[in-house]
MDAnalysis code that builds the backbone (N, CA, C; Angstrom):
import MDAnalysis as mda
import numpy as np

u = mda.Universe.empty(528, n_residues=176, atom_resindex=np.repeat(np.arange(176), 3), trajectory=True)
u.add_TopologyAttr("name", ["N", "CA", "C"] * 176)
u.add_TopologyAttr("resid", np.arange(1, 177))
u.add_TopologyAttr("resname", ["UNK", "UNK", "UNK", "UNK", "UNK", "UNK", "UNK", "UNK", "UNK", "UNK", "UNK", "UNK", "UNK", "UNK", "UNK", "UNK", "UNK", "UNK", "UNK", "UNK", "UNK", "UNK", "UNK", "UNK", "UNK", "UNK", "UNK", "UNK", "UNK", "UNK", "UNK", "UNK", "UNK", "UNK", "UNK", "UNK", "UNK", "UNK", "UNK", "UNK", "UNK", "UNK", "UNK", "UNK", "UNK", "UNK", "UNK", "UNK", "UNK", "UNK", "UNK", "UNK", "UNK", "UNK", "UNK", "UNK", "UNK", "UNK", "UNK", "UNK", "UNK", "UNK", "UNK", "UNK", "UNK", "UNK", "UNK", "UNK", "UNK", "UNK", "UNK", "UNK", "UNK", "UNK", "UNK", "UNK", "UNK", "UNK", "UNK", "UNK", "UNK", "UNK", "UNK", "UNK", "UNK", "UNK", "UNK", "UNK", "UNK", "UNK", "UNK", "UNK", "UNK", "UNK", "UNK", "UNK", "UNK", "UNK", "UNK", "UNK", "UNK", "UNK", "UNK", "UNK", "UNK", "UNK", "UNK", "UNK", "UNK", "UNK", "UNK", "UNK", "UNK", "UNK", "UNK", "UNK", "UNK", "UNK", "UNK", "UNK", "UNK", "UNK", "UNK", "UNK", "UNK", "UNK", "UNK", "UNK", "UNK", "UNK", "UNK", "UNK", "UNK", "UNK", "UNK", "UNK", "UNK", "UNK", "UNK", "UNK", "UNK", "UNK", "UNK", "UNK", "UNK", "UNK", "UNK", "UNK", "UNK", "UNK", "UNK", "UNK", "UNK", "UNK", "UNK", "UNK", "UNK", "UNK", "UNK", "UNK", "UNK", "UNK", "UNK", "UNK", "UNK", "UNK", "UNK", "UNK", "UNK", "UNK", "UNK", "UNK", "UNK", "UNK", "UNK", "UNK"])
u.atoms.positions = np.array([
    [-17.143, -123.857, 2.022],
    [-16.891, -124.782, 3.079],
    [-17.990, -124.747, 4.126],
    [-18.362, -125.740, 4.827],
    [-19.190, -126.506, 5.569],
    [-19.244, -125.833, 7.124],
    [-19.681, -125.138, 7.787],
    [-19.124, -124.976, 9.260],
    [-18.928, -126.666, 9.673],
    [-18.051, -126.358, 11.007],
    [-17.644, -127.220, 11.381],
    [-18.892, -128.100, 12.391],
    [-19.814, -128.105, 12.478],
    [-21.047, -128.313, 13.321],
    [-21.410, -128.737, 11.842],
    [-21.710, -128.710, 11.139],
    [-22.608, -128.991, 9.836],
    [-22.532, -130.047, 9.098],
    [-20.929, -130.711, 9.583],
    [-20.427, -131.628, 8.274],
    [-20.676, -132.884, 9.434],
    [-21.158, -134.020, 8.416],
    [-21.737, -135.044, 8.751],
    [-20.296, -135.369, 10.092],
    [-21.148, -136.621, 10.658],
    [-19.836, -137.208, 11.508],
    [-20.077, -138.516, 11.395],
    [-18.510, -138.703, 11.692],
    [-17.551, -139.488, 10.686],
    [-18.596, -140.888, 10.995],
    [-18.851, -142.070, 10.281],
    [-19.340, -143.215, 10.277],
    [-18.842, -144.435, 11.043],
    [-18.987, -144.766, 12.026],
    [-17.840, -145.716, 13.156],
    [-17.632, -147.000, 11.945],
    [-16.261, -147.530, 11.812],
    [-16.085, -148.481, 11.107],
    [-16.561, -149.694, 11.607],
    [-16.962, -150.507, 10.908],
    [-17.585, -151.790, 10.625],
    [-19.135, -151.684, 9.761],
    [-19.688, -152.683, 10.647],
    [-21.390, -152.902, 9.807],
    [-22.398, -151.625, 10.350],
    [-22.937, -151.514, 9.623],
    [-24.049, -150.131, 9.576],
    [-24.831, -150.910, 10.541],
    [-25.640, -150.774, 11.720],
    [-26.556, -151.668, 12.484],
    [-27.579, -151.087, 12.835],
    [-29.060, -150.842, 12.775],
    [-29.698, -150.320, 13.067],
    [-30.460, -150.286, 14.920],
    [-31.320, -149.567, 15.120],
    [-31.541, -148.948, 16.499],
    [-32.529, -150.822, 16.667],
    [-32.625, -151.225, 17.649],
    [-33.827, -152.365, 17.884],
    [-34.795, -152.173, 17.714],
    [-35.707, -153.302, 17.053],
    [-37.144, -152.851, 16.983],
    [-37.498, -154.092, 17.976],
    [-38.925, -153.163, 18.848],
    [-39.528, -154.152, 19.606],
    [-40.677, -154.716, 19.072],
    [-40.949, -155.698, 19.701],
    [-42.269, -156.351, 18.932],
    [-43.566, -155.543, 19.603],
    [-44.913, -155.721, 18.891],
    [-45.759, -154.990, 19.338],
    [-46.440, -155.403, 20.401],
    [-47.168, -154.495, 21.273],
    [-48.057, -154.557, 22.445],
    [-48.864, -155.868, 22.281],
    [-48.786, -156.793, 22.917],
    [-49.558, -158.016, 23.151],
    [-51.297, -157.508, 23.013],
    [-51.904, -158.159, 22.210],
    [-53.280, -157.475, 22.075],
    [-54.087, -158.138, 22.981],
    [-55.133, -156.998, 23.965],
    [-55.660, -157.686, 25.251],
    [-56.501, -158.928, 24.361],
    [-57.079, -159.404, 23.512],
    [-57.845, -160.072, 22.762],
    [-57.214, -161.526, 22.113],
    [-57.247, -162.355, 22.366],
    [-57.707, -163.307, 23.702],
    [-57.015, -163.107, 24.923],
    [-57.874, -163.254, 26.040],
    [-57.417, -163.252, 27.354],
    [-56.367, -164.126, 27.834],
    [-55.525, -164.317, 28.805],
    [-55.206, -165.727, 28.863],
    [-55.894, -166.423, 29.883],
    [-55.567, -167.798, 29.788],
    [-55.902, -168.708, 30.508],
    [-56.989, -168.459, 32.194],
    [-56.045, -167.374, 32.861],
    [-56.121, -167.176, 34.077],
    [-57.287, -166.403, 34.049],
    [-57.571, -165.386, 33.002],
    [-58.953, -164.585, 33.219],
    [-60.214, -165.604, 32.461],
    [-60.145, -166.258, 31.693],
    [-60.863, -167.352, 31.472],
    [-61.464, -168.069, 32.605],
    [-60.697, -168.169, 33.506],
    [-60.566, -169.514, 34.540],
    [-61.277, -168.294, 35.410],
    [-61.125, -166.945, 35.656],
    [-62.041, -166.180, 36.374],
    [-63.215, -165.501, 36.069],
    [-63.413, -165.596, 35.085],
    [-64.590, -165.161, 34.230],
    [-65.558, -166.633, 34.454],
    [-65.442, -167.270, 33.981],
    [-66.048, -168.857, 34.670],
    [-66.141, -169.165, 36.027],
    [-65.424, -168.662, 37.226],
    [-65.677, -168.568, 38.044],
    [-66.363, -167.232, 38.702],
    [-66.686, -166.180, 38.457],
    [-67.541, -165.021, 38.602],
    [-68.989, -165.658, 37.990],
    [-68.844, -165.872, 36.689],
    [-70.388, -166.454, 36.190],
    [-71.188, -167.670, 36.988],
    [-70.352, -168.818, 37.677],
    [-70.703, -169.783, 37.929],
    [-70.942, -169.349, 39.653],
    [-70.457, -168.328, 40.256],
    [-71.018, -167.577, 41.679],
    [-72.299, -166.713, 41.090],
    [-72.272, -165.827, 40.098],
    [-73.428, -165.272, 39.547],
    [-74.691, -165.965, 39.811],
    [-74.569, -166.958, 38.713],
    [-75.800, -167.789, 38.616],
    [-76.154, -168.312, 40.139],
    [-75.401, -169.150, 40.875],
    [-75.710, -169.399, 42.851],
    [-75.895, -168.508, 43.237],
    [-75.674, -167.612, 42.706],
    [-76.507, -166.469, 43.790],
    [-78.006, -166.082, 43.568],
    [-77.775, -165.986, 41.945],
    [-79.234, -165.262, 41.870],
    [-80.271, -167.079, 41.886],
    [-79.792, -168.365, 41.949],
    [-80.289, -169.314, 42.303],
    [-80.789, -169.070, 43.922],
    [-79.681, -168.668, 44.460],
    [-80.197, -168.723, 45.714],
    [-81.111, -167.617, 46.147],
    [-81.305, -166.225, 45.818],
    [-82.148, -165.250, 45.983],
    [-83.275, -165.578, 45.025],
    [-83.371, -166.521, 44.142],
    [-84.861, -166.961, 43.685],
    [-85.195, -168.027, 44.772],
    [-84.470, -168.749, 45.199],
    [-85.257, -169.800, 46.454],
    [-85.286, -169.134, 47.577],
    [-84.770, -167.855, 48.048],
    [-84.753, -167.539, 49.164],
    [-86.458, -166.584, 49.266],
    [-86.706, -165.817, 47.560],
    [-87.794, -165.050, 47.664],
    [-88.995, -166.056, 47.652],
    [-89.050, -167.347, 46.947],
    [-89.584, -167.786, 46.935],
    [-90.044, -169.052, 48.158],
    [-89.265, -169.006, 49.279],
    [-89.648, -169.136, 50.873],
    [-90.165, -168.049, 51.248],
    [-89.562, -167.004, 50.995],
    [-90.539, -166.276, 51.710],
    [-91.660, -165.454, 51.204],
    [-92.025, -166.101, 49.920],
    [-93.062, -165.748, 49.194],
    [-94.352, -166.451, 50.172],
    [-94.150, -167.501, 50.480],
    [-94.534, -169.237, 50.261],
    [-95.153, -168.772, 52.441],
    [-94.377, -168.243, 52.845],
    [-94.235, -168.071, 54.389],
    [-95.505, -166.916, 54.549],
    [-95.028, -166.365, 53.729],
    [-95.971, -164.650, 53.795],
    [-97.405, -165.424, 53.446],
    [-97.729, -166.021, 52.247],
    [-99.210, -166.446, 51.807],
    [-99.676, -167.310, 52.815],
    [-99.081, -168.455, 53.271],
    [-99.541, -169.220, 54.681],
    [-99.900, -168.463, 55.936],
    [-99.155, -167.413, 55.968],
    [-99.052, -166.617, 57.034],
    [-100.332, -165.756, 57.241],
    [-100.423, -165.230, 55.585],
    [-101.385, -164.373, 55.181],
    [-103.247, -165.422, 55.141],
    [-103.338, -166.845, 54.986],
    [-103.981, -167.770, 54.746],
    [-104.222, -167.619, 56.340],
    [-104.148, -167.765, 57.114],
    [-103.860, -168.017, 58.619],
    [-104.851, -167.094, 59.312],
    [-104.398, -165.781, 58.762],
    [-104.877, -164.472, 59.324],
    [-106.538, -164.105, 58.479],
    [-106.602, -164.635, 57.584],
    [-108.032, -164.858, 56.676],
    [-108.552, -165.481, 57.497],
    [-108.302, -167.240, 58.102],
    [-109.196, -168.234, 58.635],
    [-109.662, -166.872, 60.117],
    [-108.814, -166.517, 60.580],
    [-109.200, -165.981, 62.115],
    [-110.200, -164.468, 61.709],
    [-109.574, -164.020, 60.628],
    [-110.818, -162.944, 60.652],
    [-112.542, -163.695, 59.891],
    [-112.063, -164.788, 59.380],
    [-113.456, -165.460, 58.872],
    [-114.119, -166.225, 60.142],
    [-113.491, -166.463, 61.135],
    [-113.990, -166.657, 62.614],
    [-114.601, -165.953, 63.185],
    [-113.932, -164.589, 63.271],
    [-114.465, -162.961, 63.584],
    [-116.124, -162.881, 63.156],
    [-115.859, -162.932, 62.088],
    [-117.105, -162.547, 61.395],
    [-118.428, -163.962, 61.415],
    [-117.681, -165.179, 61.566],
    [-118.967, -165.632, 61.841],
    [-119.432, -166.820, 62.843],
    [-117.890, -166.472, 63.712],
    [-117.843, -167.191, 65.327],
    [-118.235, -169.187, 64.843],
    [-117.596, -169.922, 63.566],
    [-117.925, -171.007, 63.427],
    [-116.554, -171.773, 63.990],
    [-116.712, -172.198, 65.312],
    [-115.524, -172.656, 65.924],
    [-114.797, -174.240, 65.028],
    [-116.242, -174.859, 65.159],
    [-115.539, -176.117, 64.069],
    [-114.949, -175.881, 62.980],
    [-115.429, -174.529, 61.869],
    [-114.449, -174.685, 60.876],
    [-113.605, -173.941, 60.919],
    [-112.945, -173.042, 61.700],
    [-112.292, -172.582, 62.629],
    [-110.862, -173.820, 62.672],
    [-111.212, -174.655, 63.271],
    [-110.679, -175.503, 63.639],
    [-110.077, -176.938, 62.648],
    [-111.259, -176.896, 62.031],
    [-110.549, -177.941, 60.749],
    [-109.753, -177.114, 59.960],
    [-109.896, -175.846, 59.208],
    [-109.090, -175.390, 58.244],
    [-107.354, -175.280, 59.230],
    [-107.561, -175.046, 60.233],
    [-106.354, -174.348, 61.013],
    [-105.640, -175.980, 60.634],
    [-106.561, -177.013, 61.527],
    [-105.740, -178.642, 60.783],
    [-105.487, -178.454, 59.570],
    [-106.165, -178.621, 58.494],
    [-106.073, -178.838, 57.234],
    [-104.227, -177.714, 56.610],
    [-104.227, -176.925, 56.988],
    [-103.195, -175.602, 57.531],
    [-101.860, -176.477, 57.461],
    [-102.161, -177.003, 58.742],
    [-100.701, -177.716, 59.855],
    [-100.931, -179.073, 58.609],
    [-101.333, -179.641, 58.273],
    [-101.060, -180.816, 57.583],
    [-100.704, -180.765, 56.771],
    [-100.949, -179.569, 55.617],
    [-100.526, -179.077, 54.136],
    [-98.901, -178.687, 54.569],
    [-98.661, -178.035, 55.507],
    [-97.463, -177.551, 55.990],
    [-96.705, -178.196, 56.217],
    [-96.907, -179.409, 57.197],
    [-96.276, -180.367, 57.294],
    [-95.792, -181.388, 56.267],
    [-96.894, -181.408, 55.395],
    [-96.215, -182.527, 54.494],
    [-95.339, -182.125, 53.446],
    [-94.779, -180.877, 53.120],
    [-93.946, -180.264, 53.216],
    [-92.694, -180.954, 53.245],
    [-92.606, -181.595, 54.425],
    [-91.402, -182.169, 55.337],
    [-91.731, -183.524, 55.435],
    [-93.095, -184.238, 55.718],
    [-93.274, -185.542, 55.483],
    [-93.940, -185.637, 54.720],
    [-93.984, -186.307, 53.741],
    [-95.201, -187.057, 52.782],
    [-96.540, -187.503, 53.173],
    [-95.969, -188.542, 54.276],
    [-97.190, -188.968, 55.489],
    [-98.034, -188.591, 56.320],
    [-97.685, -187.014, 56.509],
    [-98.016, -186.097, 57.448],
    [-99.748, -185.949, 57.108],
    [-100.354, -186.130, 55.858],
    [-101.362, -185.902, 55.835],
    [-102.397, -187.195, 56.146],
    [-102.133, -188.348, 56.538],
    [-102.370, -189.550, 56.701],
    [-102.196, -190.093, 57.913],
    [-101.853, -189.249, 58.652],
    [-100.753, -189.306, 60.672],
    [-102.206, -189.233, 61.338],
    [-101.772, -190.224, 62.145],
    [-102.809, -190.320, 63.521],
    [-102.108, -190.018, 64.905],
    [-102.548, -189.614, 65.428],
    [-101.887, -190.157, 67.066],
    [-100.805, -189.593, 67.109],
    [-99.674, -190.657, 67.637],
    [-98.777, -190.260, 67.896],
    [-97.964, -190.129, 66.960],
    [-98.019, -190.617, 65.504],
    [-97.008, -190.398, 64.612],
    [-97.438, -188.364, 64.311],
    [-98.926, -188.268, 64.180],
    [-98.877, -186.734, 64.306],
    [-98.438, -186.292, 64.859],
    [-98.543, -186.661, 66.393],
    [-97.568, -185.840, 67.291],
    [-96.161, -185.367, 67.063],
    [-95.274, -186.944, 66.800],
    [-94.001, -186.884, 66.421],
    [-93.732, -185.716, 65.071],
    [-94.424, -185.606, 64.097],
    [-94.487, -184.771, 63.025],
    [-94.301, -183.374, 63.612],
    [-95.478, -183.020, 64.497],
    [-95.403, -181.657, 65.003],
    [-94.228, -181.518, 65.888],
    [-93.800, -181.946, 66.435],
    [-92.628, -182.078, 67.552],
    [-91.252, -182.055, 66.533],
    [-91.510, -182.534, 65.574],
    [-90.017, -181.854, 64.482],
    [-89.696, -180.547, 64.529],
    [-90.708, -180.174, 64.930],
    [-90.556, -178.242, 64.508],
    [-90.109, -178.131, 66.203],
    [-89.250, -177.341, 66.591],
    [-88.535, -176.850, 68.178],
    [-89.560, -175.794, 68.711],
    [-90.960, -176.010, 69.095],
    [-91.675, -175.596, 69.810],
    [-91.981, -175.712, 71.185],
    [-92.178, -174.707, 71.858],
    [-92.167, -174.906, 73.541],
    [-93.768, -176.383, 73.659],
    [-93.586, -177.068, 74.349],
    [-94.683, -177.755, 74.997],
    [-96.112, -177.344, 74.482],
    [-96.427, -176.386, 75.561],
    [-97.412, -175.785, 75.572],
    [-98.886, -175.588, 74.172],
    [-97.292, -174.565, 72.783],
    [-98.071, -174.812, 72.330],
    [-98.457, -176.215, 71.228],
    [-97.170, -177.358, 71.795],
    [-97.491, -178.459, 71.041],
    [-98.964, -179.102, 71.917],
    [-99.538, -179.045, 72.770],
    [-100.635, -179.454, 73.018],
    [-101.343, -178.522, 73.119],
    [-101.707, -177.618, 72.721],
    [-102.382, -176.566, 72.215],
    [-103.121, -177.548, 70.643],
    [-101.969, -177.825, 69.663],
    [-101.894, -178.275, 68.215],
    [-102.384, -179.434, 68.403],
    [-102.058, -180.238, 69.590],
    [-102.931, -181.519, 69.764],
    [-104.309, -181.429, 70.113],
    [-104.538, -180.568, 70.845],
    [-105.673, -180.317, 71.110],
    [-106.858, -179.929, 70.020],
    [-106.501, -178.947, 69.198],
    [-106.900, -178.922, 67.906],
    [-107.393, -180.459, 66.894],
    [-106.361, -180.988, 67.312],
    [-106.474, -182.365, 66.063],
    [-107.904, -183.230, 66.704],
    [-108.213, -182.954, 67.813],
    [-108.920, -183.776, 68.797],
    [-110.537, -182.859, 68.422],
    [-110.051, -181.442, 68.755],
    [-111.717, -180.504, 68.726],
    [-112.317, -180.852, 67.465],
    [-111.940, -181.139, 65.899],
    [-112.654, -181.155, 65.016],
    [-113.168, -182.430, 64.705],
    [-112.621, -183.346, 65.902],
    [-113.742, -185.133, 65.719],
    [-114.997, -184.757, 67.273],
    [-114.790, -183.625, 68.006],
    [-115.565, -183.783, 69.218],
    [-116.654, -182.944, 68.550],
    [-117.805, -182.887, 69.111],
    [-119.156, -181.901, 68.950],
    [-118.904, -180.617, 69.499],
    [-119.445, -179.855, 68.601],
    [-119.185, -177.844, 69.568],
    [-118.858, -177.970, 70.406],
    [-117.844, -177.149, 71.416],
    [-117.458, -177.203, 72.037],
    [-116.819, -176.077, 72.820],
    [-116.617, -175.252, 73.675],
    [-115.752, -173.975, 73.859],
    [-113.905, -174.356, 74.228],
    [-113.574, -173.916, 72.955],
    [-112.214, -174.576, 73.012],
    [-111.434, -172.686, 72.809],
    [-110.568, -172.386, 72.956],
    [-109.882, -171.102, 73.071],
    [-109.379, -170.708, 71.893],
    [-110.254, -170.198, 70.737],
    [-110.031, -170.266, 69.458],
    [-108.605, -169.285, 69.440],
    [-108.491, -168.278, 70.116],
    [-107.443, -167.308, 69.997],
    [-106.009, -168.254, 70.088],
    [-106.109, -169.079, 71.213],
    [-104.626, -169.341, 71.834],
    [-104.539, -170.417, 70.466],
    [-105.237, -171.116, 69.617],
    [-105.032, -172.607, 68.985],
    [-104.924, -171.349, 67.548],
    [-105.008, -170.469, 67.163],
    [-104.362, -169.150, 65.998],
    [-102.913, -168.740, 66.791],
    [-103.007, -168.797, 67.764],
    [-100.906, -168.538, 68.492],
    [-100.520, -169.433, 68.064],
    [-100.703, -170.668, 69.009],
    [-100.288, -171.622, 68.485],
    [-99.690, -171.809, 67.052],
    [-100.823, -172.418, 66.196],
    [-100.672, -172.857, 64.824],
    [-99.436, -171.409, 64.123],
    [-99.609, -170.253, 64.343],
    [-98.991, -169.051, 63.579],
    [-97.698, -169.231, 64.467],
    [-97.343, -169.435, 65.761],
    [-95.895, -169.944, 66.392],
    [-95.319, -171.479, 65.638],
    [-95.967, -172.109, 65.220],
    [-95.092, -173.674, 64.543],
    [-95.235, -173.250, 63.229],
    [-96.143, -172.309, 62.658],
    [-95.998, -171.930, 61.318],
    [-94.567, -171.148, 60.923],
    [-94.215, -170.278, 61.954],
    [-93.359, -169.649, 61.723],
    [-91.636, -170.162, 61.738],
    [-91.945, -171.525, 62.859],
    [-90.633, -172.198, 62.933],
    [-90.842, -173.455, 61.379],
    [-92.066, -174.214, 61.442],
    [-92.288, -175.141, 60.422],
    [-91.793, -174.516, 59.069],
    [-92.133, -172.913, 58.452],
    [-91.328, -172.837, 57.294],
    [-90.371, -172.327, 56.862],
    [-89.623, -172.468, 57.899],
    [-88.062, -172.596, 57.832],
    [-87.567, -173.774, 57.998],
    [-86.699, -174.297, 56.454],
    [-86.872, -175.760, 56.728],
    [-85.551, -176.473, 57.471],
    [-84.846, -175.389, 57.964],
    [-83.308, -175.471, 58.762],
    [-84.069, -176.058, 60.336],
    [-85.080, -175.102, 60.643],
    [-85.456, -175.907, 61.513],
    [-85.935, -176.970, 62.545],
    [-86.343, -177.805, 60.908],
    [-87.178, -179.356, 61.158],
    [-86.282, -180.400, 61.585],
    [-86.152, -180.665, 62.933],
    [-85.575, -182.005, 63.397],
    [-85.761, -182.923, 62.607],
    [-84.039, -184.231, 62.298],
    [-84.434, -185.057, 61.654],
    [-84.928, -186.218, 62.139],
    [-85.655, -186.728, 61.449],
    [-86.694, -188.243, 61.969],
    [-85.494, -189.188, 62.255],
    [-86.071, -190.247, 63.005],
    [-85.272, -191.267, 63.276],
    [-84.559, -191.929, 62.232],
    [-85.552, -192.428, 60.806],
    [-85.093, -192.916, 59.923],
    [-83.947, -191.912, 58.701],
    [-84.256, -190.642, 58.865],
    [-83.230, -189.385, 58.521],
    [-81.717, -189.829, 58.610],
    [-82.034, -190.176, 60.378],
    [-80.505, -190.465, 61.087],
    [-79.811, -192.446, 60.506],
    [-80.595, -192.717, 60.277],
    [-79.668, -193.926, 60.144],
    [-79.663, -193.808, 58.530],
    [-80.273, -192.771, 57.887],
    [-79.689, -192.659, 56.388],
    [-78.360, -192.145, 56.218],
    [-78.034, -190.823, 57.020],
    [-77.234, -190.070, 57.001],
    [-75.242, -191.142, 57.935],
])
């Protein structure tokens, strides 16, 4: 005989039913919908960004070489005190820069030059400083203040290539 702990126990009457089976772990593979929809949105900030840190290095790639172009003309002054070309390259400078922002800028007389330079938020001073310049390279030698017309030009250089800064033209405003 069986101890009493040993012998099976008794079978509850009706149907034999087994324990539940669950279904298996959802496989992470495909994602749903929602990480799709964020994965496309992470990639599509990705790319604007590194869009925007290639245009941002490449302003200030663009700022540094003008900047660096600038500081060449004044030490090539240094060395051989030629005020006229001194003075045209520093124009030639402001016009390449400018057109930039206008097309026309290299073709400006007078007062439409003026208006060009006056886009950029420069004190007075050195906007006729820059006028003054446009004037020394049609006059004969002359003692014009080569230092202050290198402030100058390197102060509107510095606001001119930043292009947040360029006031819009009249015709700008009745586009907009």
């Amino acid at each position: 005989m069986m101890p009493p702990s040993a012998q099976p126990a008794p079978s509850p009457p009706g149907p034999h039913l087994r324990d539940i089976h669950l279904p298996p772990e959802p496989s992470w593979w495909p994602p749903a919908p929602g990480w799709w929809l964020l994965a496309v949105l992470a990639l599509a900030l990705l790319l604007a960004g590194i869009w925007w840190w290639r245009r941002y290095r490449r302003a200030l790639r663009q700022r540094r070489q003008v900047l660096r172009e600038l500081d060449l003309l004044a030490q090539q002054h240094q060395r051989d005190g030629d005020g006229l070309a001194l003075a045209s390259a520093l124009h030639q400078l402001l016009r390449r820069v400018a057109r930039q922002h206008d097309v026309q800028a290299a073709r400006q007389r007078g007062d439409a030059w003026r208006q060009t330079l006056a886009r950029v938020p420069v004190d007075t001073a050195t906007l006729q400083q820059l006028l003054a310049l446009d004037q020394q390279i049609y006059r004969p030698p002359a003692s014009f203040d080569h230092a202050a017309s290198v402030t100058a030009v390197r102060v509107w250089l510095r606001m001119a290539l930043k292009p947040a800064s360029w006031k819009p033209t009249a015709t700008e405003h009745a586009d907009a």
